[in-house]
C-alpha positions as semicolon CSV with decimal commas, in nm:
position;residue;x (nm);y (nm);z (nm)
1;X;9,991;13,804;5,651
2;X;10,213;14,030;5,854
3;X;10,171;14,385;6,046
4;X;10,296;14,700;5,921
5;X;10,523;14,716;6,206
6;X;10,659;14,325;6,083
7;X;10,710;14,462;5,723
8;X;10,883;14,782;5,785
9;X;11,133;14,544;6,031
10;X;11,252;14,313;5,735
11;X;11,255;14,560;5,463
12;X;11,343;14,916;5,573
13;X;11,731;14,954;5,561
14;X;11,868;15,280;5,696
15;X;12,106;15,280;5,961
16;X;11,895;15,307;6,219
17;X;11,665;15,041;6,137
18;X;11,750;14,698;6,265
19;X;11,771;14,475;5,925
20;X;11,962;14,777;5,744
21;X;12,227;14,754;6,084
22;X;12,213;14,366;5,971
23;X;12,299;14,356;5,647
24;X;12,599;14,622;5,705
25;X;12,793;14,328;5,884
26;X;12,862;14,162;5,465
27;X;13,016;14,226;5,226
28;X;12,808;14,436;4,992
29;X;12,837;14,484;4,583
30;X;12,913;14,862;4,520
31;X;13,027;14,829;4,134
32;X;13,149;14,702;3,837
33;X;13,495;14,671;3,758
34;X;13,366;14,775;3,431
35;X;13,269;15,069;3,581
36;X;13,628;15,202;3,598
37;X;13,702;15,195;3,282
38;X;13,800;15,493;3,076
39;X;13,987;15,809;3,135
40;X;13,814;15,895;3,516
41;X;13,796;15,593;3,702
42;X;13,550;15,789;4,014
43;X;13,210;15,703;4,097
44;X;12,908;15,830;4,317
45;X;12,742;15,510;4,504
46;X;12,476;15,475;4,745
47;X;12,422;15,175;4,975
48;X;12,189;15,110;5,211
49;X;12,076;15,554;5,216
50;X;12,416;15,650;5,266
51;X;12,634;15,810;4,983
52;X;12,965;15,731;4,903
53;X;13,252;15,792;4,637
54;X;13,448;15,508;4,468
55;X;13,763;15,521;4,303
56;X;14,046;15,375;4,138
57;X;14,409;15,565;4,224
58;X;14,721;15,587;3,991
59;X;14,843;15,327;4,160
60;X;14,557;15,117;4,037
61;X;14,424;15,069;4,375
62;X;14,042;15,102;4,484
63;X;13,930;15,319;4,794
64;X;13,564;15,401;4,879
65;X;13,492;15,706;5,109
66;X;13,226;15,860;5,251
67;X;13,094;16,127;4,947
68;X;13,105;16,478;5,128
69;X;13,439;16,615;5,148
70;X;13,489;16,703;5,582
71;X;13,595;17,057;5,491
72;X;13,266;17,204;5,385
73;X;13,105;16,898;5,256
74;X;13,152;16,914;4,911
75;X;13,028;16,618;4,643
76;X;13,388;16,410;4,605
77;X;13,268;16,224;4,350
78;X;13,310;16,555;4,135
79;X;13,674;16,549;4,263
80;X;14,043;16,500;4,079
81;X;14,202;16,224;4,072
82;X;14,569;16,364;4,112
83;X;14,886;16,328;4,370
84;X;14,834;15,990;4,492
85;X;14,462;16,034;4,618
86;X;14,088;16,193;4,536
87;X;14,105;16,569;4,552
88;X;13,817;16,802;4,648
89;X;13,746;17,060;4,352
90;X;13,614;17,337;4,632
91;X;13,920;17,413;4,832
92;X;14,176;17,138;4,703
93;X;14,185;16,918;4,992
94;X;14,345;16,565;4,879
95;X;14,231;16,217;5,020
96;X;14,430;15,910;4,981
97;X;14,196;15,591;4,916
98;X;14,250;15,540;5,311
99;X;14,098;15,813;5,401
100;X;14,431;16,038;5,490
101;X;14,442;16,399;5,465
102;X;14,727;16,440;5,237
103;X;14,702;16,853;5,166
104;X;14,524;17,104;5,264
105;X;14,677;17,337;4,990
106;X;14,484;17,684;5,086
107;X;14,597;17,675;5,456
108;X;14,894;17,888;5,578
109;X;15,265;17,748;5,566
110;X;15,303;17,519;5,859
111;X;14,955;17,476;5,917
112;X;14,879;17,096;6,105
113;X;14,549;17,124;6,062
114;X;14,576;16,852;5,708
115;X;14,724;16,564;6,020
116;X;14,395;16,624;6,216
117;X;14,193;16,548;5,917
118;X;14,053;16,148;5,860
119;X;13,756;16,096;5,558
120;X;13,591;15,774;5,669
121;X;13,717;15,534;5,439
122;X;13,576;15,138;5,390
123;X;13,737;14,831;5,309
124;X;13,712;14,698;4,937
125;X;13,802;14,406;4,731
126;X;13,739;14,290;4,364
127;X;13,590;13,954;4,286
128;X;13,523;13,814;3,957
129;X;13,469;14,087;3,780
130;X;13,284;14,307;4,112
131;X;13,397;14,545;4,374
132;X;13,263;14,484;4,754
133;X;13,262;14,662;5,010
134;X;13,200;14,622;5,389
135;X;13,053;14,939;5,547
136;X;12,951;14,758;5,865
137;X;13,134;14,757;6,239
138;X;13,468;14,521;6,377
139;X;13,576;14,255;6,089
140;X;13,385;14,167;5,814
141;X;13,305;13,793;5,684
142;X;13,533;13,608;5,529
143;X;13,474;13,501;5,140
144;X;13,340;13,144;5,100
145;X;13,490;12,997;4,852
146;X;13,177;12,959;4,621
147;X;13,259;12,923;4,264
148;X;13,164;13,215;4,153
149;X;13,466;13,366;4,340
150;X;13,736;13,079;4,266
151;X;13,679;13,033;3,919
152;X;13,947;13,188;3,701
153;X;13,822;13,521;3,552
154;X;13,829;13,456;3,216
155;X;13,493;13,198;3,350
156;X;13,311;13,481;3,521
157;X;13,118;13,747;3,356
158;X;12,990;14,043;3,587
159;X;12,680;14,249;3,542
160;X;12,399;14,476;3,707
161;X;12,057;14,638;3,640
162;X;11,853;14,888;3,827
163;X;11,502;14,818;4,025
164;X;11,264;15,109;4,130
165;X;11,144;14,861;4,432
166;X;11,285;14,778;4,777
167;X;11,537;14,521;4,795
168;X;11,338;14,202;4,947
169;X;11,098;14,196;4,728
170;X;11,372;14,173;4,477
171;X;11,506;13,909;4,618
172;X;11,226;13,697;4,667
173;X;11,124;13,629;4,308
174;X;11,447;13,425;4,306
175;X;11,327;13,190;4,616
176;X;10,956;13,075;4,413
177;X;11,026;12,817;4,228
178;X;10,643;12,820;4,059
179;X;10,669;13,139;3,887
180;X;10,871;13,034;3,635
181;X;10,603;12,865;3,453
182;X;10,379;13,151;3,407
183;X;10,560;13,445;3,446
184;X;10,838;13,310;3,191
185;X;10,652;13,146;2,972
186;X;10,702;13,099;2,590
187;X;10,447;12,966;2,341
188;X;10,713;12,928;2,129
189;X;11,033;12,664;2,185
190;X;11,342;12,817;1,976
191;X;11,655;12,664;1,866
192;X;11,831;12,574;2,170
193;X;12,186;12,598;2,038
194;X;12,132;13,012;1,965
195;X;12,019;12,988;2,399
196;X;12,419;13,121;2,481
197;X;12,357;13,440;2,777
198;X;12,024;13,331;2,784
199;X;11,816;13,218;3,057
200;X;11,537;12,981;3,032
201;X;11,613;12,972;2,659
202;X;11,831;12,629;2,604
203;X;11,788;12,266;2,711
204;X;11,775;12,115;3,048
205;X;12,071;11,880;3,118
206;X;12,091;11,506;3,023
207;X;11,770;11,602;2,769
208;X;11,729;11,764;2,388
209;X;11,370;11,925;2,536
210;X;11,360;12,291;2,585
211;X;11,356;12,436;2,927
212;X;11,093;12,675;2,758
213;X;10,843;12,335;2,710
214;X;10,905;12,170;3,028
215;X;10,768;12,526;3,223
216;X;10,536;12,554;2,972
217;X;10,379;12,183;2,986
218;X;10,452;12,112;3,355
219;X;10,353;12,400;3,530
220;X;10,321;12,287;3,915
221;X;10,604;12,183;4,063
222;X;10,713;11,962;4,384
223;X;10,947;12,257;4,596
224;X;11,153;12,040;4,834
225;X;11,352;12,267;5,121
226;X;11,669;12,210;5,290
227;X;11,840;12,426;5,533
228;X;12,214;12,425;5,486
229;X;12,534;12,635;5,610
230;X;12,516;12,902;5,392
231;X;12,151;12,975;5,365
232;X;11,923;12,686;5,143
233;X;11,867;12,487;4,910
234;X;11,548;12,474;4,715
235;X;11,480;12,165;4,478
236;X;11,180;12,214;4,207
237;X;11,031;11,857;4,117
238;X;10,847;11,832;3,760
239;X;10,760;11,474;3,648
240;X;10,769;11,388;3,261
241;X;10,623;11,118;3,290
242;X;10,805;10,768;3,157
243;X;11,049;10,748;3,418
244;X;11,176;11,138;3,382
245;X;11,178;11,408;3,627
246;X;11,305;11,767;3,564
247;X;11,518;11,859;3,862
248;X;11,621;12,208;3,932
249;X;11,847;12,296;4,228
250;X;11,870;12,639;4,339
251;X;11,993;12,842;4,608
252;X;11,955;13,090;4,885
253;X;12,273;13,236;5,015
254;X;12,203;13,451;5,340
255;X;12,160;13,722;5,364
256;X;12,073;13,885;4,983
257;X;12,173;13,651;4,726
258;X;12,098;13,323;4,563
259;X;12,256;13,116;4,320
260;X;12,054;12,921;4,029
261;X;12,135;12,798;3,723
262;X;12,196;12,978;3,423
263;X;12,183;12,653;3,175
264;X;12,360;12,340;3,161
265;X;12,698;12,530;3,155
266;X;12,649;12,822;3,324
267;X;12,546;12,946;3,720
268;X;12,424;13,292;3,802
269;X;12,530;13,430;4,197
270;X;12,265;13,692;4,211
271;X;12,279;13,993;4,514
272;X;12,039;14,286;4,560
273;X;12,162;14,517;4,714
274;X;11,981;14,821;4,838
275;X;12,018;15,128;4,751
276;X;11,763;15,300;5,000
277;X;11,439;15,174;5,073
278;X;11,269;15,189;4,724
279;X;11,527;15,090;4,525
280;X;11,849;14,821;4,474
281;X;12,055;14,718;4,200
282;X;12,082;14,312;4,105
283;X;12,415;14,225;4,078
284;X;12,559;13,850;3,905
285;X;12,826;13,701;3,837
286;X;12,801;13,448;3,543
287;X;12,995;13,157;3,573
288;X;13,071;12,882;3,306
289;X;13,214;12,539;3,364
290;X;13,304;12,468;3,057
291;X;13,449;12,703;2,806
292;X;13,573;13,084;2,900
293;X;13,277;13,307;2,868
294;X;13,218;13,500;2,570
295;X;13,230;13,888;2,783
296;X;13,185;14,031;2,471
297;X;12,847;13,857;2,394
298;X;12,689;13,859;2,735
299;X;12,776;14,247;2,747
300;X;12,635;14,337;2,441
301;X;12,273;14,125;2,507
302;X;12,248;14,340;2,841
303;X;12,306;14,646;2,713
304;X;12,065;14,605;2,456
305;X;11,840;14,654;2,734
306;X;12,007;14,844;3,008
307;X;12,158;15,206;2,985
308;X;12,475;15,340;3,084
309;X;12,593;15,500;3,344
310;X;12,313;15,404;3,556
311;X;12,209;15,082;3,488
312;X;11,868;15,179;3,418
313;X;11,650;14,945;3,179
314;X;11,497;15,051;2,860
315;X;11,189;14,869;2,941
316;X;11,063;15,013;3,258
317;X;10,702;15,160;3,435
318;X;10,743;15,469;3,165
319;X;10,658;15,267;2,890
320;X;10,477;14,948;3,002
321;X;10,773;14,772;3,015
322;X;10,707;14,680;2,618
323;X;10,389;14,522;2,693
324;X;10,228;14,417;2,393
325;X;9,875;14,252;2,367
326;X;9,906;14,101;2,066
327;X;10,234;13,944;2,186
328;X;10,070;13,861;2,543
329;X;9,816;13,602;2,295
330;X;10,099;13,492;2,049
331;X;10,458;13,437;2,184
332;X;10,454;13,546;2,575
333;X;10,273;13,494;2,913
334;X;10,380;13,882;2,974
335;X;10,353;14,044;2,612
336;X;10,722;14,204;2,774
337;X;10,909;14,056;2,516
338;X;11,178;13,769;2,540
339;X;11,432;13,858;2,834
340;X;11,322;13,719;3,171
341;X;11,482;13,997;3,381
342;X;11,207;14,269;3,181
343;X;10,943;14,012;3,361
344;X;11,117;13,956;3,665
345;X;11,152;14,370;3,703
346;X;10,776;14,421;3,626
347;X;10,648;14,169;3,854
348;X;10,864;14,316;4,129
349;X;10,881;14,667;4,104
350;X;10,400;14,644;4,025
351;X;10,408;14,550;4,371
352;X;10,474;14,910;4,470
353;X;10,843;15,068;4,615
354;X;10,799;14,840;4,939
355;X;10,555;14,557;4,921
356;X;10,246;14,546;5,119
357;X;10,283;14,190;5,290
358;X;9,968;14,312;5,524
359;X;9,751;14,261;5,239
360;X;9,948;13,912;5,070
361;X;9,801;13,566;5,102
362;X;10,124;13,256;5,063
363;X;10,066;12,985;4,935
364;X;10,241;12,617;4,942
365;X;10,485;12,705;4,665
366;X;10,586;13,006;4,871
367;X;10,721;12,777;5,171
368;X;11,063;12,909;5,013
369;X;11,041;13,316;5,082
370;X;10,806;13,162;5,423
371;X;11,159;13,018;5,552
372;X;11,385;13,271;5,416
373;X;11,179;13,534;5,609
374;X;11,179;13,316;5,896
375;X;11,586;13,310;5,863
376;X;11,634;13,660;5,768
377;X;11,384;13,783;6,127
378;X;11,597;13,581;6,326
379;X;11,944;13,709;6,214
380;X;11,814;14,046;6,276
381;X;11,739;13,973;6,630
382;X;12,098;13,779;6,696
383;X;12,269;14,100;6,554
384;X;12,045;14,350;6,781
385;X;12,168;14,114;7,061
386;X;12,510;14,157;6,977
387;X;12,531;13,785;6,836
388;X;12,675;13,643;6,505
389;X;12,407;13,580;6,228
390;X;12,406;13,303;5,913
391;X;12,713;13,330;5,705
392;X;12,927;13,604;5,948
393;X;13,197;13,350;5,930
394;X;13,587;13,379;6,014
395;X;13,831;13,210;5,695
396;X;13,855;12,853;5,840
397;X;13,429;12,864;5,791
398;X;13,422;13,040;5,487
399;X;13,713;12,809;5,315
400;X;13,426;12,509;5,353
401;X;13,178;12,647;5,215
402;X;13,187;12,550;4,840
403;X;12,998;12,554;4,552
404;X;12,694;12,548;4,592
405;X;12,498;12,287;4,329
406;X;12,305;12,425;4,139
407;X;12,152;12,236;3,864
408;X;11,898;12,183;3,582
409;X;11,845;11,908;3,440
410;X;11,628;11,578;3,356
411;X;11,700;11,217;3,504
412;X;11,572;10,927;3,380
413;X;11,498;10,546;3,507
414;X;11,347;10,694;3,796
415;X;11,624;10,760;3,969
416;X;11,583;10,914;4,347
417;X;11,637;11,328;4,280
418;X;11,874;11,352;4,520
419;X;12,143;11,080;4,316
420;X;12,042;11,282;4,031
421;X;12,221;11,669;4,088
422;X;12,458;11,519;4,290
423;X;12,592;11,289;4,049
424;X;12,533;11,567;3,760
425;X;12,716;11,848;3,989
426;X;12,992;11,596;4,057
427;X;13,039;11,501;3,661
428;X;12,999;11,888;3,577
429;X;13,314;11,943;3,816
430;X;13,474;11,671;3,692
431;X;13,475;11,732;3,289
432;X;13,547;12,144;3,385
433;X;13,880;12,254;3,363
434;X;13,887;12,466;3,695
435;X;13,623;12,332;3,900
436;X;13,821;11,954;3,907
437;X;14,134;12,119;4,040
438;X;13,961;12,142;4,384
């Protein structure tokens, strides 16, 4: 367990509170790219408490400023997109996406009062399919060069959904390994070929068996930890029995996001990103080694369960999240229906808008969110101090850090589970047609 005073330091993110100053030193996911799209390409965000507007010029260039307009403080996410910049619909003031005072229409001829102006503005940049931003102090990080940010775009599918929770307790579903087998599972095995933008519906790797019947059947896992340069790796053991062993390799990329795998062809990079203290969106990129990814497809199954503009799912507290008790005994551990991010959302968000950890009792298969805490308690005290934390890294670092693995799959002869996702990463590069170029 942990104190009140413990809690509040790793979860509260305004920016006066110490991990909230932390995690403004990344790069943070602010939108979609999708997001643009149509005939007023402006957007109202908020990050971390603090309200911004996003928006793409006629230039086709993206600028993100702080929302209230420095005249009278105005909403400039209501505002015109005309002359080169954002205007403000109260008095006309005009903002380029840098934050320059370009007119000040209702002041007197010869007024300088428009060269005195400056709207805080905040670096952005688009990758695969997202737009970051960096709202923190000095330089931000450099980009590793993951996959999910060097694969060509046509390979990368970008998403989002809304959680009514805080961010870390969004974030730590993805680090336990041993829910998988309850909390996702299916009585049922269906065709694996119909699995495509489906996770935990096809077949492991280097096996015909359905991921569904391996959680189902082998439901307490070996969770083997490494610390590496970006974060950690986490490797879930389940043996088969005659010689097999499912391997799955996920993993933790400091400070908000983890990587896992999607199926044998596909990777999800997953961040949660805050958007006050009760409340973050999940952001992935999907990324395929093999063919181009059907956009089309994996857009249409998510908005069958998430609305526009907000994000917001269908299935939510309001309604029980679809719970169904005659499902719950039939087809589902849940009764929430088929989609794993419905389970993941009630299981997070039924632990209340901040967890409780003064009242939580971890376990073995928790040894995963044990270190991460550890981690994430520790890079809040080297930034307080004034000190670079995990993964504030300058190009040369960032251009090293690759990947990561991340693999499911079954090997056989009992080979050592190490030899077994390295040698299944390295093949996966090596039969893709952008991931052997490097």
């Amino acid at each position: 367990m942990m104190s009140r005073e413990q809690n509040d330091f790793i979860t509260r993110v305004g920016a006066d509170a110490p991990a909230g100053r932390l995690l403004r030193q990344y790069w943070q996911p602010v939108a979609l790219i999708d997001e643009f799209e149509g005939e007023r390409p402006v957007r109202a965000v908020r990050v971390m408490g603090q309200d911004f507007v996003v928006f793409r010029d006629e230039h086709g260039q993206y600028g993100m400023l702080d929302r209230d307009c420095p005249h009278r403080g105005a909403d400039l996410s209501f505002g015109r997109l005309e002359d080169g910049g954002l205007r403000c619909p109260f008095h006309g003031w005009l903002f380029d996406r840098n934050g320059t005072c370009l007119q000040t229409p209702a002041e007197p001829a010869g007024s300088k009062l428009c060269s005195r102006i400056k709207q805080k503005a905040y670096p952005v940049v688009e990758r695969s399919g997202m737009l970051f931003a960096f709202i923190g102090e000095g330089e931000p990080p450099a980009f590793p060069a993951f996959d999910c940010f060097v694969a060509p775009n046509q390979y990368t599918f970008a998403f989002k959904g809304l959680l009514e929770c805080n961010w870390l307790q969004a974030l730590e579903v993805g680090i336990d390994p041993a829910h998988a087998s309850f909390l996702h599972r299916f009585f049922e095995d269906e065709d694996t070929s119909e699995s495509y933008g489906k996770q935990f519906r096809g077949a492991s790797a280097d096996s015909a068996m359905p991921i569904t019947q391996v959680l189902r059947e082998f439901e307490c896992p070996v969770i083997n930890l490494a610390s590496t340069d970006y974060g950690m790796r986490l490797t879930a053991l389940r043996d088969l029995g005659e010689g097999q062993q499912h391997v799955r390799v996920t993993n933790v990329v400091f400070p908000q996001a983890f990587i896992i795998p999607m199926s044998a062809e596909m990777t999800i990079a997953q961040w949660h990103v805050p958007i006050d203290d009760t409340s973050c969106y999940w952001y992935a990129i999907f990324t395929s080694f093999t063919e181009p990814v059907n956009k089309q497809q994996m857009r249409d199954q998510r908005l069958a369960l998430y609305e526009l503009p907000d994000y917001r799912p269908r299935q939510n507290k309001a309604n029980q999240y679809g719970f169904n008790p005659y499902e719950q005994l039939t087809k589902t551990y849940t009764g929430m229906g088929n989609d794993i991010n419905v389970h993941d959302q009630w299981a997070v968000e039924s632990q209340g808008p901040i967890q409780d950890r003064t009242r939580e009792h971890l376990g073995t298969t928790d040894k995963g969110i044990i270190a991460y805490r550890k981690l994430l308690v520790e890079a809040i005290e080297a930034n307080e101090r004034g000190e670079k934390a995990l993964m504030m890294v300058d190009a040369g670092k960032a251009s090293t850090l690759t990947g990561p693995p991340s693999i499911d799959g079954v090997s056989v002869g009992n080979m050592e589970h190490d030899a077994y996702w390295r040698g299944a990463d390295a093949k996966r590069r090596a039969d893709s047609e952008w991931a052997s170029r490097g």
